[in-house]
One Martini backbone bead per residue (centre of mass of N, CA, C, O) as a GRO file, in nm:
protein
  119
    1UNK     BB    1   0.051   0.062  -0.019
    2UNK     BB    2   0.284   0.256   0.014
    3UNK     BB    3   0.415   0.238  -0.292
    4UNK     BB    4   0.116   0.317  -0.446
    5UNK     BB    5   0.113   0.598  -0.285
    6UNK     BB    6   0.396   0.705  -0.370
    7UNK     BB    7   0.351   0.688  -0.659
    8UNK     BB    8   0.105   0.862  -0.683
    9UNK     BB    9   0.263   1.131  -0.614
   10UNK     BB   10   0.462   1.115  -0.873
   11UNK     BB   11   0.219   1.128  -1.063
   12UNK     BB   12   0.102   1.389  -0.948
   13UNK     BB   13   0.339   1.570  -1.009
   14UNK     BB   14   0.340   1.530  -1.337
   15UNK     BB   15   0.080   1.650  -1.390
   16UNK     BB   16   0.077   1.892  -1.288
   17UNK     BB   17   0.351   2.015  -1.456
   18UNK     BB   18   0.178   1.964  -1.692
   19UNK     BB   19  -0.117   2.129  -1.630
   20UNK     BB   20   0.070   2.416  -1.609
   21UNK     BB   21   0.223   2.425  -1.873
   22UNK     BB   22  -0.088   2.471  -2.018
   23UNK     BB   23  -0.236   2.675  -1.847
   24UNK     BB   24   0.040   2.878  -1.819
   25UNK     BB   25   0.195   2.952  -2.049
   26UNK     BB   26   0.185   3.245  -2.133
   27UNK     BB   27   0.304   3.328  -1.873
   28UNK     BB   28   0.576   3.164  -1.896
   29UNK     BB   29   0.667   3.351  -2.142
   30UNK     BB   30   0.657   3.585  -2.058
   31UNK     BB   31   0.842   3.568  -1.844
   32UNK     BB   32   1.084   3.497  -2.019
   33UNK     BB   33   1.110   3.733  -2.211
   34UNK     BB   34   1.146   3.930  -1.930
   35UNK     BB   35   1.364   3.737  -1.759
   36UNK     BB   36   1.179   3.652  -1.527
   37UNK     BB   37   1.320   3.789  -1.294
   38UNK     BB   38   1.065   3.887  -1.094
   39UNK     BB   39   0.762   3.794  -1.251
   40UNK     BB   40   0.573   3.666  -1.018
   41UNK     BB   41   0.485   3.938  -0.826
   42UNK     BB   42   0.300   4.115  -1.017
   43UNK     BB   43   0.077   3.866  -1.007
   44UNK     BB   44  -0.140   3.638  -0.922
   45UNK     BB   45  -0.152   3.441  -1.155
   46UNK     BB   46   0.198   3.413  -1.151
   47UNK     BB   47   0.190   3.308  -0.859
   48UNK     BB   48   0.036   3.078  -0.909
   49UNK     BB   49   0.191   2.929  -1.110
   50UNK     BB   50   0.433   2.914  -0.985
   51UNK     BB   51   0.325   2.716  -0.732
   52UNK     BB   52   0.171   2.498  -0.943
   53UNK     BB   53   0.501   2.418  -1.024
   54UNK     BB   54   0.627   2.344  -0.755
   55UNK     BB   55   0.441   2.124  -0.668
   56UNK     BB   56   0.496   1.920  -0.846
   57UNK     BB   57   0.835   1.841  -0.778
   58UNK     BB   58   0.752   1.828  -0.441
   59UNK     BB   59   0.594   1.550  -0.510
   60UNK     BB   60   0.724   1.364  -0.618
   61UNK     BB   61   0.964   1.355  -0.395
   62UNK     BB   62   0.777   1.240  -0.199
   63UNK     BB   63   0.767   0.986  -0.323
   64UNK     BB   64   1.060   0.897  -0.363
   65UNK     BB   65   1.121   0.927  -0.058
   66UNK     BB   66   0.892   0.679   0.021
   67UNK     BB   67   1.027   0.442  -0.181
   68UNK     BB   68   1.263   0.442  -0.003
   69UNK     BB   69   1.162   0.406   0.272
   70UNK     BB   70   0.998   0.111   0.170
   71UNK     BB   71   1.266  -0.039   0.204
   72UNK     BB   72   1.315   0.053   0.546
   73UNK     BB   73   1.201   0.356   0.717
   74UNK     BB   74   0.954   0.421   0.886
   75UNK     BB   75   0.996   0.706   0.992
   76UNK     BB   76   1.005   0.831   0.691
   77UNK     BB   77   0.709   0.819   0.646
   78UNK     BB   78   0.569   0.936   0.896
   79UNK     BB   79   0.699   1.225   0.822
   80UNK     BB   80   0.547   1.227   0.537
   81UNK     BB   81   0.258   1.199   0.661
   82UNK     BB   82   0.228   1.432   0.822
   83UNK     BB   83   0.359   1.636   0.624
   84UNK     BB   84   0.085   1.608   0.438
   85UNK     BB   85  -0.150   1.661   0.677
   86UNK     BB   86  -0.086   1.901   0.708
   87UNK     BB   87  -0.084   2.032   0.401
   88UNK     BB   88  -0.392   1.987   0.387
   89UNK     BB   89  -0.516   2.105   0.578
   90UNK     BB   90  -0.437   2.406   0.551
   91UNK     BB   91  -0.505   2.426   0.242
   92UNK     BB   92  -0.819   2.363   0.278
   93UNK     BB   93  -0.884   2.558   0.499
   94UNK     BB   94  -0.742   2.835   0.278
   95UNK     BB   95  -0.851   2.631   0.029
   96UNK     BB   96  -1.191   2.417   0.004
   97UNK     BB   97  -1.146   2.432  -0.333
   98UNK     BB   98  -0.941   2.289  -0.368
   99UNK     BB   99  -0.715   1.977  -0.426
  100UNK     BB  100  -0.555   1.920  -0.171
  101UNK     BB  101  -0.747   1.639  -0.098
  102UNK     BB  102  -0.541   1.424  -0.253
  103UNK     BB  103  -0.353   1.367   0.007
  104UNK     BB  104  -0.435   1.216   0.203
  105UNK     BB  105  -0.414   0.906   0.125
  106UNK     BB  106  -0.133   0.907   0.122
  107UNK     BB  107  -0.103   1.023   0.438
  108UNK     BB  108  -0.245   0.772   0.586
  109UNK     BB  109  -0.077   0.550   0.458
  110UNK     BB  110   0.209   0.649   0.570
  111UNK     BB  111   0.126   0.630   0.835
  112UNK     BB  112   0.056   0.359   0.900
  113UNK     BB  113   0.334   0.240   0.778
  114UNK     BB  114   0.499   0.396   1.017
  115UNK     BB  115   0.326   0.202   1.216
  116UNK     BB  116   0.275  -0.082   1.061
  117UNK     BB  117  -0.005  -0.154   0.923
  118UNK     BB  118   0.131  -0.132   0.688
  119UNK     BB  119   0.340  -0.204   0.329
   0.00000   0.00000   0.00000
């Protein structure tokens, strides 16, 4: 279980990754021709781009390092599944119609396997 979540946020990740870069596509040519650097405090949209396309790469890695864990470490399954329910929680509460709440089930289940519950 702890396996299938790890790859779950892996594909989750770089989905992500996929429809940031579609979705906001103009958005990051403008700034690319801008010269990039400090061009997405400019406005709200620039802002939601950068950082809709930051969460791809550290979801991602999230899983890759669940991957190792689930190899041997069960103490970082266990911080990885906390750390995924803080970030859900709180993300959920400042914005309840996000997405955010895509990551329970994987964080539920680190923290099982973190526990020993499944593996």
């Amino acid at each position: 279980m702890v396996m299938l979540a790890a790859k779950y946020l892996i594909w989750l990740g770089l989905v992500h990754i996929g429809f940031g870069l579609t979705r906001y596509r103009g958005i990051l040519l403008a700034a690319l021709r801008e010269g990039f650097t400090g061009r997405f405090a400019e406005s709200d949209e620039r802002r939601a781009a950068f950082w809709f396309l930051m969460a791809g790469p550290l979801t991602s890695l999230t899983g890759l390092g669940a991957v190792a864990a689930a190899r041997g470490d069960q103490g970082l399954i266990l911080t990885m599944g906390i750390c995924l329910l803080l970030t859900c929680g709180v993300g959920v509460l400042a914005f309840p119609k996000s997405p955010l709440w895509t990551i329970l089930p994987p964080a539920l289940i680190f923290i099982a396997g973190g526990l020993g519950f499944v593996s």
